[in-house]
C-alpha positions as CSV (number, residue, x, y, z in Angstrom):
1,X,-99.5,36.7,14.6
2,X,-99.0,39.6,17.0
3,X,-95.7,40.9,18.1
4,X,-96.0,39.3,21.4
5,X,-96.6,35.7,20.1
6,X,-93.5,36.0,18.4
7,X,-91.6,37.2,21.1
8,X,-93.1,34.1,22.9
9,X,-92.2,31.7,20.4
10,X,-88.9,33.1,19.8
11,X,-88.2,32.8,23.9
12,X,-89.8,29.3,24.3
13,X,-87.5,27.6,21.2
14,X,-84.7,29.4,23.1
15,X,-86.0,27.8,26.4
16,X,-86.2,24.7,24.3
17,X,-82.9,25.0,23.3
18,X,-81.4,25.1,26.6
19,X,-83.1,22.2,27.5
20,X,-81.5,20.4,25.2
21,X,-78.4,21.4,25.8
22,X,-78.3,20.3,29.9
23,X,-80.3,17.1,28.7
24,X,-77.2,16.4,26.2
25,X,-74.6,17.0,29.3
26,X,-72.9,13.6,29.6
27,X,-72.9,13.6,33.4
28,X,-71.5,9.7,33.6
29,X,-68.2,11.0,35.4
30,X,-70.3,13.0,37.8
31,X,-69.3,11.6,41.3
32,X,-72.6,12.7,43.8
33,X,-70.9,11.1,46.7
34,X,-69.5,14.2,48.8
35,X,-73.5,15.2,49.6
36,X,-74.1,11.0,49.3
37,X,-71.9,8.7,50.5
38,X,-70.4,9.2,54.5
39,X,-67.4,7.3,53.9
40,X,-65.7,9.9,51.5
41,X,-64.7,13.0,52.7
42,X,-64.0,15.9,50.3
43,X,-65.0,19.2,50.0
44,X,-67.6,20.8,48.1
45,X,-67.0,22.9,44.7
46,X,-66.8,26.7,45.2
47,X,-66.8,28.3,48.3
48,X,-65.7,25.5,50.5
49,X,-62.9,24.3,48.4
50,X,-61.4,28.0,47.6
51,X,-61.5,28.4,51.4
52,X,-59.6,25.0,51.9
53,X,-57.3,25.6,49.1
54,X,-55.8,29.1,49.4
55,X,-52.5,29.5,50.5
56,X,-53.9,32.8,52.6
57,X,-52.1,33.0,56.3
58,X,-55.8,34.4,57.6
59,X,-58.9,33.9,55.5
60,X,-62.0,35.2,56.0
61,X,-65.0,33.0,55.0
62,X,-68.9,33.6,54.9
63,X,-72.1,32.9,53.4
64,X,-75.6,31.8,54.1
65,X,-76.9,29.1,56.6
66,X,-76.0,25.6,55.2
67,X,-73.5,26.9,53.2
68,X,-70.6,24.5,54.7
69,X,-68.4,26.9,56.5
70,X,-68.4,24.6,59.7
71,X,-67.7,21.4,57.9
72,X,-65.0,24.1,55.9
73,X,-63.5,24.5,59.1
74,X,-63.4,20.8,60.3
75,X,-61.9,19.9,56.7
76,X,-59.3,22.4,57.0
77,X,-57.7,20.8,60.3
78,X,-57.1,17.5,58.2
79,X,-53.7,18.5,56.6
80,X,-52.1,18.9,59.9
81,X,-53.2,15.7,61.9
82,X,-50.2,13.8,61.2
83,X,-47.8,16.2,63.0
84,X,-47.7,15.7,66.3
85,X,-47.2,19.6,67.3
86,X,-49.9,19.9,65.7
87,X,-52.3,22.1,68.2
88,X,-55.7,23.7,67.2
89,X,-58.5,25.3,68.9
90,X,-61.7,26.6,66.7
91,X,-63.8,29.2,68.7
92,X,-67.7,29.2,68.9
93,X,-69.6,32.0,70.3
94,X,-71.2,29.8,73.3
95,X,-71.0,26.3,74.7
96,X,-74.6,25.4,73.7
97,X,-73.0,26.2,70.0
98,X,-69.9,23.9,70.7
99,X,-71.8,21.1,71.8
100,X,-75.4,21.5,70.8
101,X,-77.4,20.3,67.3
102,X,-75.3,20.8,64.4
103,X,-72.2,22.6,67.0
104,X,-69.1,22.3,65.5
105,X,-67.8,19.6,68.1
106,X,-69.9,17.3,67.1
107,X,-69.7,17.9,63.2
108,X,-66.2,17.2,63.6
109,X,-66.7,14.0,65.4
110,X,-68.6,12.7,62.6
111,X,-65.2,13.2,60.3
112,X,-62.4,13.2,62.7
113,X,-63.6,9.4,64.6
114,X,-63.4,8.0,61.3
115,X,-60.0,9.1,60.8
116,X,-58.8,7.7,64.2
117,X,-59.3,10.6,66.4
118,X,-60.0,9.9,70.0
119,X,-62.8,12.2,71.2
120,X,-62.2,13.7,74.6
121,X,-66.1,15.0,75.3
122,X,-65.4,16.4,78.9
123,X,-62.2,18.5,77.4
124,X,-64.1,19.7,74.0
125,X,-61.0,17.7,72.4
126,X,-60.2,15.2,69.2
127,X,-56.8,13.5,69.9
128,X,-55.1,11.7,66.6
129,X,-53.3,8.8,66.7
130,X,-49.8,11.0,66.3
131,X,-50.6,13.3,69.1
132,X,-52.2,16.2,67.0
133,X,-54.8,18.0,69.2
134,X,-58.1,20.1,67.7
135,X,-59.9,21.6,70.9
136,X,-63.2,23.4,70.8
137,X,-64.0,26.3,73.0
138,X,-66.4,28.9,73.4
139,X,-66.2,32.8,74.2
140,X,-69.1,33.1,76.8
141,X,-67.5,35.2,79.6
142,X,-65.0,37.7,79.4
143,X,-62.4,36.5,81.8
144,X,-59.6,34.6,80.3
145,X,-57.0,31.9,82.4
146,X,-53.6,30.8,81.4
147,X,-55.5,27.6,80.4
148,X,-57.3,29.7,78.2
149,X,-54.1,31.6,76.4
150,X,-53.7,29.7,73.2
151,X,-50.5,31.7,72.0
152,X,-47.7,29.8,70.1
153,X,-51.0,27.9,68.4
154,X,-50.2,26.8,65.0
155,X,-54.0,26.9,63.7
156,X,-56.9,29.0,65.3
157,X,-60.5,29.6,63.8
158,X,-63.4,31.4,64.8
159,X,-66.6,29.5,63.7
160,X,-70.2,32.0,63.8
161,X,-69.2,34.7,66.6
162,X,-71.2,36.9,65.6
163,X,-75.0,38.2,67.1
164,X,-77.6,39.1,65.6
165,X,-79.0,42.5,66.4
């Protein structure tokens, strides 16, 4: 045999042996239901559940498209519900993004209504039931009201502001 078949045995028993080893992961205990089930609400592993578990005053959170930064962002809003000073607004670029197929308004509807949020479409608001507010706005025009002045807010986010060039 030539050098090269060996090599090529040698790399397919070490394929081989790999194999094996992910095919004799006991994977009985592995719970699919965060990607399966919509009743249970959790966070995914890495990314999404460093972001909602640091201890971080401001954090700063990217990746690719699908990635769950959104849903991070709804998720991240739940530990405060119960407070009823609780106040939050999450910023999207434009309303279409608010509001629009996969906007974050609507992703958050999908969680927070199950929790006992009341959803105020017209105001881009969730109400919970102990007086906790998450609001959704966008950054369209350049002009800002007092409506618009969200200082003294306990929880702010900005959710895919940025443009493409």
């Amino acid at each position: 045999m030539s050098e090269l078949e060996l090599k090529g045995i040698a790399h397919s028993k070490a394929r081989k042996r790999i194999v094996d080893e992910i095919n004799s992961i006991d994977v009985s205990d592995f719970d699919p239901s965060p990607w399966t089930d919509d009743n249970i609400i959790r966070p995914l592993p890495g990314a999404q559940e460093a972001f909602l578990t640091t201890t971080a005053q401001v954090a700063l959170y990217g990746g690719a498209a699908g990635s769950g930064k959104t849903e991070g962002l709804v998720l991240d809003q739940l530990s405060r519900i119960h407070d009823p000073n609780f106040e939050s607004v999450t910023f999207r670029r434009n309303t279409k993004s608010l509001k629009g197929a996969g906007g974050i308004f609507n992703k958050a509807g999908k969680v927070y209504k199950k929790l006992g949020a009341i959803q105020k479409i017209n105001e881009l608001m969730y109400v919970w039931p102990s007086g906790a507010t998450s609001r959704y706005r966008h950054l369209e025009h350049n002009e800002r009201t007092a409506e618009d002045d969200h200082q003294g807010l306990e929880y702010s986010a900005i959710d895919r502001c940025g443009t493409k060039q």
